[in-house]
Structures are given as structure tokens and as C-alpha cells.
C-alpha positions as CSV (number, residue, x, y, z in Angstrom):
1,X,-77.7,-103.5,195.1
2,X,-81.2,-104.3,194.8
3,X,-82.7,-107.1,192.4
4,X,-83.8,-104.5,189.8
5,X,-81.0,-103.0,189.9
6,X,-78.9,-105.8,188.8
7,X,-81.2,-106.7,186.1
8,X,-81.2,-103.3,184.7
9,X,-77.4,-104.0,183.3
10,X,-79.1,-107.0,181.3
11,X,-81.8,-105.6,179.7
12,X,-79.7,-102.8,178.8
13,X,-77.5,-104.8,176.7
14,X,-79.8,-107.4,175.4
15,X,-80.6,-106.6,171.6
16,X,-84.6,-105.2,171.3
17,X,-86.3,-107.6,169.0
18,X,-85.3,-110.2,167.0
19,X,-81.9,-110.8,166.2
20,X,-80.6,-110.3,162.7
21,X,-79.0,-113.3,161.0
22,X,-75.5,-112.4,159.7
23,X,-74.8,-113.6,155.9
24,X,-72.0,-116.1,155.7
25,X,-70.2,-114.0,153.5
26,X,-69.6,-111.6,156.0
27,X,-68.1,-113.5,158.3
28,X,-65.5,-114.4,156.0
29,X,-62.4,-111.9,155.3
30,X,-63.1,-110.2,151.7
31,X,-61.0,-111.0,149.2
32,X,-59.1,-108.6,147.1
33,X,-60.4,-107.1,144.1
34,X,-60.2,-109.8,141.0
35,X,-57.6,-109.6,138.9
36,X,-57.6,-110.5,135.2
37,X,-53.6,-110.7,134.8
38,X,-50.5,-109.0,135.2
39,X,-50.1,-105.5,134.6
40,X,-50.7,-103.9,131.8
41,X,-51.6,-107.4,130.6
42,X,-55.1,-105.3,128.7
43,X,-53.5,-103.1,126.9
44,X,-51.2,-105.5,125.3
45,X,-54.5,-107.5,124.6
46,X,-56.1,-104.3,123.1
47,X,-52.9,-104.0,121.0
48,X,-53.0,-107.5,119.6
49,X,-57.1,-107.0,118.7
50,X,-56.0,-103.4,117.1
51,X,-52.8,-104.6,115.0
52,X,-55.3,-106.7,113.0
53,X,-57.0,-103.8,111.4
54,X,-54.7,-100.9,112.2
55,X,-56.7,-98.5,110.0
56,X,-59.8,-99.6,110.3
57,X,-62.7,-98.0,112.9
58,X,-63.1,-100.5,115.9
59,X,-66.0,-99.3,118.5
60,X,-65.1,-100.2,122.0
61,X,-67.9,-102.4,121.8
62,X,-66.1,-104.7,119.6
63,X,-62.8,-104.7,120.9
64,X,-64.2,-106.4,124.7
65,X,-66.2,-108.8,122.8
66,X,-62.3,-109.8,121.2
67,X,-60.5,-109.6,124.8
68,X,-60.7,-112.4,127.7
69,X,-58.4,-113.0,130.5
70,X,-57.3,-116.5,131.3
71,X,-60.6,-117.3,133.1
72,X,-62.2,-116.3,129.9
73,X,-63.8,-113.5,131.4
74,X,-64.3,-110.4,129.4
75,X,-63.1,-106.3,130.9
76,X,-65.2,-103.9,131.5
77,X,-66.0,-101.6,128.1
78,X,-64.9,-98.8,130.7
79,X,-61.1,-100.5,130.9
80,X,-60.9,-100.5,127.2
81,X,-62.3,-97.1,126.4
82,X,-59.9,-95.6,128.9
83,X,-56.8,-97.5,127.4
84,X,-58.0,-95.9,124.1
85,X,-58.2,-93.0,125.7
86,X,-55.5,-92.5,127.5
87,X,-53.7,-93.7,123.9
88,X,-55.4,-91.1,122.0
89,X,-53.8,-88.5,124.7
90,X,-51.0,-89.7,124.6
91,X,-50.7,-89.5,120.4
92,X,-50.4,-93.3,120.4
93,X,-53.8,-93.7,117.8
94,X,-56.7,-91.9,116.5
95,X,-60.0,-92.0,118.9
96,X,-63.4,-90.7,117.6
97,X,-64.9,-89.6,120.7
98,X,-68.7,-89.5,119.7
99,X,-70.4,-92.1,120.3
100,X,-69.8,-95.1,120.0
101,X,-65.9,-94.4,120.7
102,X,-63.7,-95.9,118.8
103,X,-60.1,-97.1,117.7
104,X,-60.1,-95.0,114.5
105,X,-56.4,-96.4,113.5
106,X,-52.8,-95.7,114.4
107,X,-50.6,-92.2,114.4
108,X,-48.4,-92.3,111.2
109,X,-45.0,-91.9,114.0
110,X,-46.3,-95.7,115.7
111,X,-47.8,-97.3,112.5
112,X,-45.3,-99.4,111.7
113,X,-44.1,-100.0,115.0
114,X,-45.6,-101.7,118.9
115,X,-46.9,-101.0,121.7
116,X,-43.5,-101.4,123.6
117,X,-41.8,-99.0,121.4
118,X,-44.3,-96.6,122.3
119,X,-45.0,-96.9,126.3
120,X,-40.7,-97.0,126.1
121,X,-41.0,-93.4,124.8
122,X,-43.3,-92.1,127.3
123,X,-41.1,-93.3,129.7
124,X,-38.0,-91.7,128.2
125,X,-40.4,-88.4,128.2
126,X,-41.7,-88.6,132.0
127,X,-38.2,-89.1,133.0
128,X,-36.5,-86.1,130.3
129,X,-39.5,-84.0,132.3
130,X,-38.3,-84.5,135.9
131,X,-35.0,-84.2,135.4
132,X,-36.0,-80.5,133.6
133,X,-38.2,-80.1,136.8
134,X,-35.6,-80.9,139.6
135,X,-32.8,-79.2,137.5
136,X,-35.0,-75.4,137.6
137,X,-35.7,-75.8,141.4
């Protein structure tokens, strides 16, 4: 093998120009997203912000700027309209979906009851639907 030859492999697998400097951060593992609490542990703070006024009209808006975590970090307005809306699905509370949406006060059935009571009867419904489902097939 002549001279050239052998410096052929080399070249070939040296970087062309300068060498990028890698950011420290990415030589470290990533963490895991951040987590505010338990689970669940938002709508239970939405609840507490919401049982206040329970027929009043609460923008989204106001309900994060009423909500931390531990850290006392605030959620995302995206969190806490989905709760609300997932809740307004689900016939848990009213939701006015123009903008800004809003809490716009509790169904007459959950009133005068909690949170628990409610997400106890949606499970009793999910499981009522797959035992229907699994007994017709």
C-alpha cells in the first residue's frame, strides 16, 4: 500500500472545517418532562378555585392566575381549559366556549356535591359500558 493510499483512510474521516462545539446540555441525559404533582392533582386545584364561586363566570384566564403547584409554578391556560372542557363533556359544569372560555357554574345534578363524587360516576359508567360491550360480542 502506497503512502497516499494510507492517508486517503484519514482524510476521509477527518471532519471538513471546523469542529462544532457541543452544548453541555447535550451531553447530559434529558430529564423527564416536569411534573407539577400527582395525578389529577389540577383538576382538584381547579375544583377548589371553582367551589368558591360555583355560579359565577370564571374565564380560564383567571382560574391559572389562582392555581400553582408546590414549586409555585403556574399550568399552562391550555391544561385548564381542557379540564373545563373535558368537564363540560362530560356534564360536570357549564363552559361558554366563545372566547374567553370560561367556567360558567355547575350542572344542577353536581351542585351540591365534589369532584370525587363525580369522576366516581364516570367510572361506574365506563365500566357499566364495557361490560354491555363484552356481553354483545
Amino acid at each position: 500500500m502506497s503512502r497516499e493510499e494510507e492517508n486517503m483512510a484519514t482524510k476521509r474521516a477527518e471532519p471538513k472545517g471546523k469542529a462544532k462545539a457541543v452544548p453541555a446540555e447535550a451531553t447530559t441525559t434529558p430529564d423527564k418532562r416536569r411534573s407539577f404533582g400527582n395525578r389529577g392533582w389540577l383538576a382538584v386545584e381547579v375544583d377548589k378555585v371553582l367551589r368558591k364561586t360555583p355560579d359565577a363566570t370564571v374565564p380560564v384566564g383567571e382560574i391559572v392566575k389562582q392555581v400553582k403547584n408546590s414549586a409555585g409554578e403556574h399550568p399552562s391556560t391550555g391544561a385548564v381549559a381542557a379540564c373545563i372542557r373535558r368537564w363540560g363533556d362530560q356534564g360536570y359544569c357549564k363552559v361558554k366556549t366563545n372566547r374567553p372560555l370560561s367556567f360558567n357554574g355547575y350542572m344542577a345534578k353536581w351542585k351540591a356535591s365534589d369532584l370525587d363524587s363525580f369522576l366516581e360516576s364516570q367510572k361506574k359508567a365506563r365500566a357499566k359500558t364495557r361490560a354491555a360491550a363484552k356481553a354483545n360480542a
